[in-house]
Biopython code that builds the backbone (N, CA, C, O; Angstrom):
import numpy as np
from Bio.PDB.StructureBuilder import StructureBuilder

atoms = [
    (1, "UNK", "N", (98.576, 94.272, 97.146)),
    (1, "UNK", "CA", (97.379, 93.446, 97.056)),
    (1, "UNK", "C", (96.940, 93.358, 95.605)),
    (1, "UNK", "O", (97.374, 94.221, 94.843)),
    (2, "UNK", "N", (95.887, 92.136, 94.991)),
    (2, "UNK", "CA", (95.833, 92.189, 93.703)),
    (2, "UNK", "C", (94.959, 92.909, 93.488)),
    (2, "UNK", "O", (94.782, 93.811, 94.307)),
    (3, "UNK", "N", (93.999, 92.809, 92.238)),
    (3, "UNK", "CA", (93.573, 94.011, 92.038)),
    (3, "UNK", "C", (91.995, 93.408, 91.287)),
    (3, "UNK", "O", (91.906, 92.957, 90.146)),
    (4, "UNK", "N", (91.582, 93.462, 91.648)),
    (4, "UNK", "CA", (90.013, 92.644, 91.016)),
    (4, "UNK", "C", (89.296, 93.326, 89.864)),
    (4, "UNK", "O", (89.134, 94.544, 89.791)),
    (5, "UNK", "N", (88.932, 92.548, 89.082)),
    (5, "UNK", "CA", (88.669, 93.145, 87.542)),
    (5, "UNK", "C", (88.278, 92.293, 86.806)),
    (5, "UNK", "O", (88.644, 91.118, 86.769)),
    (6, "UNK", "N", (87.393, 92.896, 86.069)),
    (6, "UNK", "CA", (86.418, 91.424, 85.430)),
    (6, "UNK", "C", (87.157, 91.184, 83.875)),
    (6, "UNK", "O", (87.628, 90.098, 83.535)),
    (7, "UNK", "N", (87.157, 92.243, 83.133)),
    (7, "UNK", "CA", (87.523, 91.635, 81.682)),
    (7, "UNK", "C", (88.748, 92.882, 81.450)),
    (7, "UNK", "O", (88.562, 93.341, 80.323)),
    (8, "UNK", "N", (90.004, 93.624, 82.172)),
    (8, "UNK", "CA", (91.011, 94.362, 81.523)),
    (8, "UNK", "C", (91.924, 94.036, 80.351)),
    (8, "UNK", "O", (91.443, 93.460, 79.375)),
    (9, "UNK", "N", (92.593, 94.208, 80.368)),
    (9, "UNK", "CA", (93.564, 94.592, 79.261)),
    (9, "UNK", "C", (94.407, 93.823, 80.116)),
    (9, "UNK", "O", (94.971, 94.475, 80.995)),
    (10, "UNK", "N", (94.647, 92.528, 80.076)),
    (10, "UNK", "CA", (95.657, 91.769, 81.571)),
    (10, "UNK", "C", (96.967, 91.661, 80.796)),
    (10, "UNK", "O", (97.818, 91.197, 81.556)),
    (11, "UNK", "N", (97.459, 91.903, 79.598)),
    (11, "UNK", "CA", (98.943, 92.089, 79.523)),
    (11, "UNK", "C", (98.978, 93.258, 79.944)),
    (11, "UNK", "O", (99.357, 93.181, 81.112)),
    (12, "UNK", "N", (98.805, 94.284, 79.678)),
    (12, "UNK", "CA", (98.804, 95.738, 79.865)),
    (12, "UNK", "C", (98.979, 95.876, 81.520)),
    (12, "UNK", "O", (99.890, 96.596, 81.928)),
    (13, "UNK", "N", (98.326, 95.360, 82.239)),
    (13, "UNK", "CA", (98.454, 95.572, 83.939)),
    (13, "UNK", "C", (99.450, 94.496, 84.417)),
    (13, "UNK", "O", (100.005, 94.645, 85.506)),
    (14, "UNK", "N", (99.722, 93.318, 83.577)),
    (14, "UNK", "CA", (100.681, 92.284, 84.052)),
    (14, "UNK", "C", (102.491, 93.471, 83.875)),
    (14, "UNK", "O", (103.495, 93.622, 84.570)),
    (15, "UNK", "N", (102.166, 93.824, 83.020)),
    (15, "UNK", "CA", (103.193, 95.049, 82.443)),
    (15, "UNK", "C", (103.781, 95.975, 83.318)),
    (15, "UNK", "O", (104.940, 96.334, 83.522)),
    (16, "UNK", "N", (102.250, 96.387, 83.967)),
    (16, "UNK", "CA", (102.879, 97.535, 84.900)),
    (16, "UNK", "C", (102.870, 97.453, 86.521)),
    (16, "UNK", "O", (102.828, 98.343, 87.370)),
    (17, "UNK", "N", (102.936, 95.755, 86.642)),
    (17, "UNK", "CA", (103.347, 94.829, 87.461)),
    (17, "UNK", "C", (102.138, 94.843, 88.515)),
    (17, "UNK", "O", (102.552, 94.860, 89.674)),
    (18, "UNK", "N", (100.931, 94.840, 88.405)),
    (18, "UNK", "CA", (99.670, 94.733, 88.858)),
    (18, "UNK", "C", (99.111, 92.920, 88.831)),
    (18, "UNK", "O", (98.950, 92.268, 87.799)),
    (19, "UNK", "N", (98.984, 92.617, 89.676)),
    (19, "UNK", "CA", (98.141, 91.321, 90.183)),
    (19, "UNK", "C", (96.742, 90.800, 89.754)),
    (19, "UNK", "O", (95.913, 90.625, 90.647)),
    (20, "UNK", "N", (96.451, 90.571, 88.628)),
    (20, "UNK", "CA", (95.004, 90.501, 88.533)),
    (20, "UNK", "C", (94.559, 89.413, 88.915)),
    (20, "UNK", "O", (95.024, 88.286, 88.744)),
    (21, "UNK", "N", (93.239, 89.888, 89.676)),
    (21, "UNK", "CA", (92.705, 88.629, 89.929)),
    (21, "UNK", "C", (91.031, 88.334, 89.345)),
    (21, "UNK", "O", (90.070, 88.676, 90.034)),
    (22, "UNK", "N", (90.849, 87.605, 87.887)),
    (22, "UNK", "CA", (89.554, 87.621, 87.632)),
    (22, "UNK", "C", (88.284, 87.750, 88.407)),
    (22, "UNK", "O", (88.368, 87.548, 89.618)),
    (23, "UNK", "N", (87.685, 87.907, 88.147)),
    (23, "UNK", "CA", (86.246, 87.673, 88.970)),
    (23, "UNK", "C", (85.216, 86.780, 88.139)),
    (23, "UNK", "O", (84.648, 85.870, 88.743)),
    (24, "UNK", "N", (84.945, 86.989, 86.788)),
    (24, "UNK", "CA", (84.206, 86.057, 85.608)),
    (24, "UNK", "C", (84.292, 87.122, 84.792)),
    (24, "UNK", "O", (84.668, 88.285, 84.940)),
    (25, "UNK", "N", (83.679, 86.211, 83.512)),
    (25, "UNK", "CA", (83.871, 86.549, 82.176)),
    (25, "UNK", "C", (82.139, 86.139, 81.748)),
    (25, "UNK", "O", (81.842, 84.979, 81.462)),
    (26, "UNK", "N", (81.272, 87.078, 81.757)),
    (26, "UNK", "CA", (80.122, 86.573, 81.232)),
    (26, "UNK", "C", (79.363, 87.267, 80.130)),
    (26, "UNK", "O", (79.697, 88.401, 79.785)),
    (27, "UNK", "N", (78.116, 86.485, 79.430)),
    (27, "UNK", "CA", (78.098, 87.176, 78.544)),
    (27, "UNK", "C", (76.589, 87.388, 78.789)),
    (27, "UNK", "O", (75.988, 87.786, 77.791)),
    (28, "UNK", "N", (75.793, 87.196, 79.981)),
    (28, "UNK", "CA", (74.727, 87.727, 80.391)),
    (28, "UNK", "C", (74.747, 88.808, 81.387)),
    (28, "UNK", "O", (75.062, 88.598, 82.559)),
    (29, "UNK", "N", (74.436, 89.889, 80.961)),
    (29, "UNK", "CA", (74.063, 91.174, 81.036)),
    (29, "UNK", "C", (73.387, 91.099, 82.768)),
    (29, "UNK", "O", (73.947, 91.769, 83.636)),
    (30, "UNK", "N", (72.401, 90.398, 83.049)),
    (30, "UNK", "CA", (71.916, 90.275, 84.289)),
    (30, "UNK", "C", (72.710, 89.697, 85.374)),
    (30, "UNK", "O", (72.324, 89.515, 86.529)),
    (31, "UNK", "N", (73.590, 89.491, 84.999)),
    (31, "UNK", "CA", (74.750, 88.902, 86.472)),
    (31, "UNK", "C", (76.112, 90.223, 86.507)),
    (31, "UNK", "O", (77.283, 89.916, 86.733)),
    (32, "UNK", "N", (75.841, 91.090, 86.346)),
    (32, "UNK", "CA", (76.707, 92.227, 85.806)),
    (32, "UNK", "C", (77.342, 92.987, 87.209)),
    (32, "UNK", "O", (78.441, 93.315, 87.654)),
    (33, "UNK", "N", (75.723, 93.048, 87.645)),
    (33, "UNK", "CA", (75.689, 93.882, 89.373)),
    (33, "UNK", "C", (76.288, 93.048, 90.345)),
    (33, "UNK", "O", (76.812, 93.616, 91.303)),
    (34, "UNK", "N", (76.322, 91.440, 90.273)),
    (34, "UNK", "CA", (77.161, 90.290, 91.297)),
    (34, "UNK", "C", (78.177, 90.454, 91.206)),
    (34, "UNK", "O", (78.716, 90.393, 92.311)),
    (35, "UNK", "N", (78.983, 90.696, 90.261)),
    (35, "UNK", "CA", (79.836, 90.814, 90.232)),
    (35, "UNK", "C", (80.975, 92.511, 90.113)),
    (35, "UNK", "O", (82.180, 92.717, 90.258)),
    (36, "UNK", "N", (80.011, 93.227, 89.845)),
    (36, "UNK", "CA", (79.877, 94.598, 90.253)),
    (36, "UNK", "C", (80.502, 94.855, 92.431)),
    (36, "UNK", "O", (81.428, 95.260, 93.133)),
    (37, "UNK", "N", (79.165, 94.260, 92.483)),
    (37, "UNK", "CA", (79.010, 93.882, 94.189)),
    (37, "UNK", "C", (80.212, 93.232, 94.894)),
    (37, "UNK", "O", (80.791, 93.857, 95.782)),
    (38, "UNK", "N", (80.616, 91.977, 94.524)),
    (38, "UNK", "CA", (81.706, 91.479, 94.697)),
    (38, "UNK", "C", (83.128, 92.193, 94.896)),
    (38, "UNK", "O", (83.738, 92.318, 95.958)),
    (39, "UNK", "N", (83.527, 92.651, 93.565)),
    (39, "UNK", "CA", (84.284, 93.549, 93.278)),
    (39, "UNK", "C", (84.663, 94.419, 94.375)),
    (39, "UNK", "O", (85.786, 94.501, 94.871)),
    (40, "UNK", "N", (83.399, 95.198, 94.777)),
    (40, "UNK", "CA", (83.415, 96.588, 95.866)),
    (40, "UNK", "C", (83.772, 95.516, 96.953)),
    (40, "UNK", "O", (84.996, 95.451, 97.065)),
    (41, "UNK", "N", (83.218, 94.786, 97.663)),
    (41, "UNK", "CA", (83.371, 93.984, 98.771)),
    (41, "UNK", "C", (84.904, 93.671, 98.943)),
    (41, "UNK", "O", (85.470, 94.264, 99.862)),
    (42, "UNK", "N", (85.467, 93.013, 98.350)),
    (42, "UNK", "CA", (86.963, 92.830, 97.958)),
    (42, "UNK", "C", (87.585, 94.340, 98.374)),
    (42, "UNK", "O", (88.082, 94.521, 99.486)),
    (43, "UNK", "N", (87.523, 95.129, 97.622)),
    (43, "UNK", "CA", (88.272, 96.561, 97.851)),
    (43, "UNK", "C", (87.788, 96.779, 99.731)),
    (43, "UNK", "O", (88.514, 96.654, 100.718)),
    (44, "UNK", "N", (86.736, 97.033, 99.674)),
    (44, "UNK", "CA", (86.107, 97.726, 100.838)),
    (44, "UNK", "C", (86.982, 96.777, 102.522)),
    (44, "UNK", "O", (87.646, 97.022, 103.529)),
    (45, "UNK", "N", (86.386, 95.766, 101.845)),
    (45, "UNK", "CA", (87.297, 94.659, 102.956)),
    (45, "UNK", "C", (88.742, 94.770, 103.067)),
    (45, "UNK", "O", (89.305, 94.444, 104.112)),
    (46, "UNK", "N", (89.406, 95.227, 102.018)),
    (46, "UNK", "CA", (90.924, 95.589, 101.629)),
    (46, "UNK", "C", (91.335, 94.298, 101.307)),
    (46, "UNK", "O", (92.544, 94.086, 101.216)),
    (47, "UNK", "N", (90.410, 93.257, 101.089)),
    (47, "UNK", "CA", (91.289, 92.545, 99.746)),
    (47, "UNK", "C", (92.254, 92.135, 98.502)),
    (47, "UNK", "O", (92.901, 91.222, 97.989)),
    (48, "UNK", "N", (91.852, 93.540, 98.400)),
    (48, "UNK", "CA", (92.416, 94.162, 97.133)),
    (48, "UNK", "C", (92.686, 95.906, 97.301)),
    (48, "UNK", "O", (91.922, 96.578, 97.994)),
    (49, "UNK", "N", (93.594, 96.378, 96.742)),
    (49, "UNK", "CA", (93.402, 97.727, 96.407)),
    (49, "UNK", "C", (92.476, 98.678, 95.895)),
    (49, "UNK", "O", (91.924, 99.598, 96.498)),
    (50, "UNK", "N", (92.356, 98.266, 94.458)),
    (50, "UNK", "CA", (91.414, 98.902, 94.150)),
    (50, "UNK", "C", (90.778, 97.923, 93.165)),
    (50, "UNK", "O", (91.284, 96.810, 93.303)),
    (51, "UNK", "N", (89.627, 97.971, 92.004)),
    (51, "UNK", "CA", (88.747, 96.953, 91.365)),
    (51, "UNK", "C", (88.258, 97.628, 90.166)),
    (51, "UNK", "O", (87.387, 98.498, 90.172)),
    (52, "UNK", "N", (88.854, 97.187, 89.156)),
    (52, "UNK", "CA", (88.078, 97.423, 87.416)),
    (52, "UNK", "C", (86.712, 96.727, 87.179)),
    (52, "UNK", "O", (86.497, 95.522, 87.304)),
    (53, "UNK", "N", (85.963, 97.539, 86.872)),
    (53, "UNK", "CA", (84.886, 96.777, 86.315)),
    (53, "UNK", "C", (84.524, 97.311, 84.923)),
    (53, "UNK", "O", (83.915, 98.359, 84.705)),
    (54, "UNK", "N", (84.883, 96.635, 84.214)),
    (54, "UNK", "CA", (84.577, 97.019, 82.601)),
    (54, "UNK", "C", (83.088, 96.029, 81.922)),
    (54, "UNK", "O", (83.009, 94.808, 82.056)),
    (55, "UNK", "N", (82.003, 96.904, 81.194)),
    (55, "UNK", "CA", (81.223, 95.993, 80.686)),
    (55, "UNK", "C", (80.627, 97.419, 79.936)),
    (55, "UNK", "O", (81.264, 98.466, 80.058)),
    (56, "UNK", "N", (79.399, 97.371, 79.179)),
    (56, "UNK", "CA", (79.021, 98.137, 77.917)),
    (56, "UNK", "C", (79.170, 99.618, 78.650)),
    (56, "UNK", "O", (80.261, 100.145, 78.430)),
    (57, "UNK", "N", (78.564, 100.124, 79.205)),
    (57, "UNK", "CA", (78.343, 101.499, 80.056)),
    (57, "UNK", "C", (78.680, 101.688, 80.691)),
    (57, "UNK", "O", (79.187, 102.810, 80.656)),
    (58, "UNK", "N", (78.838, 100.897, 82.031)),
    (58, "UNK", "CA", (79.953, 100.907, 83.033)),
    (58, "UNK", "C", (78.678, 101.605, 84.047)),
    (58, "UNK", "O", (78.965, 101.296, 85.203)),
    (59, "UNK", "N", (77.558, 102.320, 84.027)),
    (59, "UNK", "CA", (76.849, 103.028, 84.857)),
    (59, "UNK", "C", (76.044, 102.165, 85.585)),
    (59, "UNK", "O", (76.113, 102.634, 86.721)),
    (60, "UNK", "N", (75.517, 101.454, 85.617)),
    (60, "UNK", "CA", (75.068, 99.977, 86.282)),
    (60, "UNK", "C", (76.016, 99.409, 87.226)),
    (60, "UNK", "O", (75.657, 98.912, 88.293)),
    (61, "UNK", "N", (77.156, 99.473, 86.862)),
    (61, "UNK", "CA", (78.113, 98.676, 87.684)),
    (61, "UNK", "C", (78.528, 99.799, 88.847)),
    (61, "UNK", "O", (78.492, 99.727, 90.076)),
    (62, "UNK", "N", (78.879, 100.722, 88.066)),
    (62, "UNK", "CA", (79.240, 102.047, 89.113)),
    (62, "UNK", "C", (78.233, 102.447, 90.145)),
    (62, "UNK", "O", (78.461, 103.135, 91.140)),
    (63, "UNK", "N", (77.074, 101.921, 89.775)),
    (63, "UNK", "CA", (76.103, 102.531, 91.026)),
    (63, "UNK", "C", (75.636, 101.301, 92.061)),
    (63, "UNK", "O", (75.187, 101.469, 93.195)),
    (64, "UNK", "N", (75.870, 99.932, 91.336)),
    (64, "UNK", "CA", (75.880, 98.724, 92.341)),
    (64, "UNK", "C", (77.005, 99.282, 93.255)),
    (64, "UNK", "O", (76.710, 99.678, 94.383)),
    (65, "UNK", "N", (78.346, 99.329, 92.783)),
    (65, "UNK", "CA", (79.600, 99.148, 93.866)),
    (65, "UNK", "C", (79.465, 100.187, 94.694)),
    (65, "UNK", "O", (79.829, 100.051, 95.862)),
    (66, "UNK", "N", (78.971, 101.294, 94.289)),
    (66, "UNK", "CA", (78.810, 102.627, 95.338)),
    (66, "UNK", "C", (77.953, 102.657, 96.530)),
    (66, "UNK", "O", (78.144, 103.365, 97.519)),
    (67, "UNK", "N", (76.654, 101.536, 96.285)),
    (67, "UNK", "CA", (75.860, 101.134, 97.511)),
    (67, "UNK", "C", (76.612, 100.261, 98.330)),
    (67, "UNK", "O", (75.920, 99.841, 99.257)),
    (68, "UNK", "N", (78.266, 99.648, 98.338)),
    (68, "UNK", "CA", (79.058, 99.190, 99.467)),
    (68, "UNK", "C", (79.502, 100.274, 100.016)),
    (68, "UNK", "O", (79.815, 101.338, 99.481)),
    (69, "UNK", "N", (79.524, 99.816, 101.638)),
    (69, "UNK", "CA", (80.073, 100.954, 102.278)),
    (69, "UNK", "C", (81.285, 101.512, 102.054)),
    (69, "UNK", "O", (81.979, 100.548, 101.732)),
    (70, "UNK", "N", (82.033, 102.581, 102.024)),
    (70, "UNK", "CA", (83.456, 103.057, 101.841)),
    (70, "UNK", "C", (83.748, 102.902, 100.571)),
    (70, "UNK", "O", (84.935, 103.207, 100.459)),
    (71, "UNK", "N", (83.194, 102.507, 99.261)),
    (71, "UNK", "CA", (83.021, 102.383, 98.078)),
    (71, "UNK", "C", (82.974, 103.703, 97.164)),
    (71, "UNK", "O", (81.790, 103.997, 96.995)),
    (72, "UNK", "N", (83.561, 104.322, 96.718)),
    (72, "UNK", "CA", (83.347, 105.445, 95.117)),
    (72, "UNK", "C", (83.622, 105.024, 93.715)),
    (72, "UNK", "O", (84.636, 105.474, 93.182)),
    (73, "UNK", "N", (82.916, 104.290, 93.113)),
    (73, "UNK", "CA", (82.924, 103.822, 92.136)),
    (73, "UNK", "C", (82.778, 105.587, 90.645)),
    (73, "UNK", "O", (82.315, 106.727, 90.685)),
    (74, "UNK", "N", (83.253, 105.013, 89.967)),
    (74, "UNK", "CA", (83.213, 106.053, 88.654)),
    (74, "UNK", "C", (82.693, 105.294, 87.351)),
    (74, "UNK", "O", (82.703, 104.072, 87.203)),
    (75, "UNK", "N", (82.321, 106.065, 86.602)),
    (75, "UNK", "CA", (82.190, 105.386, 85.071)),
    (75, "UNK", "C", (83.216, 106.263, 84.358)),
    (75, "UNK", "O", (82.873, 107.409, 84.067)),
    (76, "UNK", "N", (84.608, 105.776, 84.007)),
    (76, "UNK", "CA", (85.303, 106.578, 82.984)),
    (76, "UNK", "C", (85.297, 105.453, 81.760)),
    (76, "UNK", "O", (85.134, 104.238, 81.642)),
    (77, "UNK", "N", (85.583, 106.632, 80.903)),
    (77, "UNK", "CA", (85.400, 106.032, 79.446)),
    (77, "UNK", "C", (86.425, 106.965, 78.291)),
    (77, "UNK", "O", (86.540, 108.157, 78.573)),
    (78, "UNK", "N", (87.001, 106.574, 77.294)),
    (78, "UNK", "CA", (87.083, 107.075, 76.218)),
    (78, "UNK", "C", (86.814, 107.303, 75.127)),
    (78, "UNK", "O", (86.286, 106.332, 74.585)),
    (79, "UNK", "N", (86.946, 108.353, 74.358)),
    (79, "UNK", "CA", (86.116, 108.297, 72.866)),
    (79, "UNK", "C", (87.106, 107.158, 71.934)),
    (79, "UNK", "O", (88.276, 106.990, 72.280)),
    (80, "UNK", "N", (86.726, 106.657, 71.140)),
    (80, "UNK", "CA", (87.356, 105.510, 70.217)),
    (80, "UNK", "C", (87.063, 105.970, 68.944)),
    (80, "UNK", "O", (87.408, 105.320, 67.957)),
]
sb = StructureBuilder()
sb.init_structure("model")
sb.init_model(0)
sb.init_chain("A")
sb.init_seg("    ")
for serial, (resi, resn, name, xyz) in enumerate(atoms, 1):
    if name == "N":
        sb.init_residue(resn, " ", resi, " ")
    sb.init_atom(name, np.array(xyz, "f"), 0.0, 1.0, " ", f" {name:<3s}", serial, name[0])
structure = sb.get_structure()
């Protein structure tokens, strides 16, 4: 199944033969959780496997998708 994700690294997952399937690309901050929401819905429904959500903190998004049922969302991150 593909794999839902808003802004990855899509050579990098096209690479390691993963399906992406956008969700949007935005640059307002307040539509963050819709698509947060979305995301989980997709997985939860088994749409998809599993769902990237990348944006500044990632903790906003992680706690929208976790209020879908069957949902565990994380915030991982690295130091740069």
């Amino acid at each position: 199944m593909p794999v839902s994700a808003k802004r990855p690294d899509q050579a990098a997952l096209a690479t390691a033969g993963i399906d992406v399937r956008m969700k949007a690309l935005v640059s307002r901050v307040s539509g963050l959780p819709d698509y947060a929401r979305a995301v989980a819905h997709e997985v939860s429904e088994q749409r998809a496997d599993f769902g990237i959500l990348v944006c500044g903190s990632g903790i906003g998004m992680a706690i929208t998708a976790n209020k879908v049922d069957g949902i565990r969302a994380a915030n991982v991150s690295t130091g740069i």
